[in-house]
N, C-alpha and C positions, 0 to 999 in steps of 0.2 A: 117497026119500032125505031129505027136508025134514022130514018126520015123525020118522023116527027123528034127524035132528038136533037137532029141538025136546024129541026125551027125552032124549038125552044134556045139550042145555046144561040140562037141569030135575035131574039127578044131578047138574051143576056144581053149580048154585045152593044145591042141601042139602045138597052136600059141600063147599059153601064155609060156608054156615049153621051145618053141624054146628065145625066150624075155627072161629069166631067166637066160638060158644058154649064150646068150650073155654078160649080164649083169656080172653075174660071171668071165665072159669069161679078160674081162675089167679089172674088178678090180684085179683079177690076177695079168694079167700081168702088170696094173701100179708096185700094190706092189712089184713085182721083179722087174722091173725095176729101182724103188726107192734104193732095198737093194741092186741090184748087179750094180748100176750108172749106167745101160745100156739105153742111149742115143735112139739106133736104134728100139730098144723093143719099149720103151716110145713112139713113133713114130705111134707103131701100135696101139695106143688105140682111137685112133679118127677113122680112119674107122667103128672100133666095135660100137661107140657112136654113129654115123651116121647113119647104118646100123639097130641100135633099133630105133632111129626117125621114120626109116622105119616104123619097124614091130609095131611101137605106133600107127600109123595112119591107118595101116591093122587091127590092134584089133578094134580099134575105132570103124570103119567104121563097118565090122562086129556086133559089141556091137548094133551098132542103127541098125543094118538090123533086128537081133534078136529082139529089142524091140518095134518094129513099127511093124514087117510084121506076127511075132508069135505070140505074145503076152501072152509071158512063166509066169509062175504062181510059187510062194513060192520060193522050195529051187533051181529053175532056173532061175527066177528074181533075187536072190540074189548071184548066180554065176556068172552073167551077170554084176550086178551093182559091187559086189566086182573087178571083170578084170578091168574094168571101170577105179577105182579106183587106183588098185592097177597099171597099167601102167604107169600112170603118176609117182608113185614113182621110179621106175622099170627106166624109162629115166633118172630122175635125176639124180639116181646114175651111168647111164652111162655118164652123163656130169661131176659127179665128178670127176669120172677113170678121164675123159680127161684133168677138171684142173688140178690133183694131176700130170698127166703124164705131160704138159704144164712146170708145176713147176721143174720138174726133168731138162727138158730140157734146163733149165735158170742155173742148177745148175753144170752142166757142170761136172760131174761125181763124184762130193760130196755125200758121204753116211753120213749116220747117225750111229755114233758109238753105244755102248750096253749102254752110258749114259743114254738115250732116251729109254722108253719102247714104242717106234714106233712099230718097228718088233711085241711084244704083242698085240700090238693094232691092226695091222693091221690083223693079224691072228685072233683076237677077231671079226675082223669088216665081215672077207669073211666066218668065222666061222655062224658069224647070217643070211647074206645071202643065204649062202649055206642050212641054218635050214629052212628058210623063203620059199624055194623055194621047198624043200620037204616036207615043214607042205603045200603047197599048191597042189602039185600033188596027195599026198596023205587022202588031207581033214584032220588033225591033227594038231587036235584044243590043244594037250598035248604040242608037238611040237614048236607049235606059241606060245603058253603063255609061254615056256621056250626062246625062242629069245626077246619076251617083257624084259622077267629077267635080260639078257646077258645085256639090255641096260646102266644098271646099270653099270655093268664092264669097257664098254667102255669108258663113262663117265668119270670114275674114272682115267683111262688113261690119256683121256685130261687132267683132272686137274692134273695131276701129270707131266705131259707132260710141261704146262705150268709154274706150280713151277719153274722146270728145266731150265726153257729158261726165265724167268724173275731174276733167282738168276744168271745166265750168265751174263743180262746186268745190274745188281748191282754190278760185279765183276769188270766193266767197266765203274764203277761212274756213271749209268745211262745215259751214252754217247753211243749212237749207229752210228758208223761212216760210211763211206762209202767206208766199205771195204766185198773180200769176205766172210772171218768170219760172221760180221754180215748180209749178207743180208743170211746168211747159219741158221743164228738163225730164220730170219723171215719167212723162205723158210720152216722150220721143223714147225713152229707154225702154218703157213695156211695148210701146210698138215694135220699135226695133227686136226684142227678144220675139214678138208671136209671128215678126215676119221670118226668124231664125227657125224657130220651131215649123213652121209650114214647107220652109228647105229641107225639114229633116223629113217632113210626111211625103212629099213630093220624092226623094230618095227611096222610102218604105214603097211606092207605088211603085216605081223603078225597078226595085230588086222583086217584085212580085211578078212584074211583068217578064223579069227572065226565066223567073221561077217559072212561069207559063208553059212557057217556050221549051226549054231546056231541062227542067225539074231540079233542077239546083238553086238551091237559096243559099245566101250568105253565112245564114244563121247556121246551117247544115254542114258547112264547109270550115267552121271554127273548130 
């Protein structure tokens, strides 16, 4: 029974791998699509988003096969409960890809000039993902507590992000009209917030992954 446990959580591990790698895969290419106005690109992130709904309901499903039919003990309970966990974050950031890409598509090939530290931000954002999803292959609890760090960074982007685009519409008397200008300023500020919010799921993955490791969550230690 130990054997075949240790091959089902090794199908967890690359059907959490392969979820990861889509994941990534998304936010990618929103973000170029953002910087280089590519319409067509944009286009493709909604399949990818689709395609991890999949792969959430395969882990799922798996997850409760493993916790009903084995009934794995310590640190494969709590590899078990972390995927659990960590999926659900793992999707949203692929519905974010899809709004950010959504949003592109309304913008009709408007980039964001170097006014904006988007382009940082977003490279901050696929920076923590990418840390997030090798502190997890690898069990590197060093790793995760440095992406926790990074949230901080992004953070600071939005608000700085925000500055930028409220001293815009004070430059316009507090009048936001209904032109493309402005709805180009409104169009950078919800990006800006879903690339904030994806720093925060990126973090959530993070603190699961030490949870893994060690059995300590954050939430546990408040």
């Amino acid at each position: 029974m130990r054997n075949y446990l240790d091959e089902q959580l090794e199908v967890l591990n690359k059907e959490m791998i392969g979820m990861n790698g889509l994941c990534k895969q998304a936010l990618e290419m929103a973000a170029r699509a953002l910087f280089e106005g590519d319409t067509t690109l944009a286009k493709e992130v909604k399949p990818i988003s689709i395609g991890m709904d999949a792969k959430e309901k395969d882990i799922e499903n798996l997850c409760l096969k493993l916790l009903l039919r084995q009934q794995p003990v310590a640190r494969d309970l709590r590899q078990i409960s972390a995927a659990l966990k960590m999926i659900t974050d793992i999707e949203r950031i692929g519905d974010q890809a899809e709004d950010i890409a959504d949003i592109i598509l309304q913008m009709k090939g408007f980039t964001p000039d170097s006014s904006f530290p988007l382009k940082e931000m977003a490279d901050a954002v696929i920076k923590m993902v990418k840390e997030g999803i090798e502190a997890y292959v690898h069990g590197n609890t060093e790793l995760a507590q440095r992406v926790i760090d990074e949230d901080d960074i992004v953070d600071q982007y939005f608000y700085d992000i925000k500055q930028i685009l409220i001293n815009k519409i004070v430059e316009k008397h507090g009048e936001i009209e209904d032109t493309p200008d402005s709805h180009f300023i409104l169009d950078l500020l919800m990006i800006s917030k879903y690339f904030e919010r994806i720093g925060d799921r990126a973090t959530n993955i993070a603190e699961w992954v030490i949870f893994s490791v060690t059995g300590m969550h954050k939430e546990s230690e408040s």
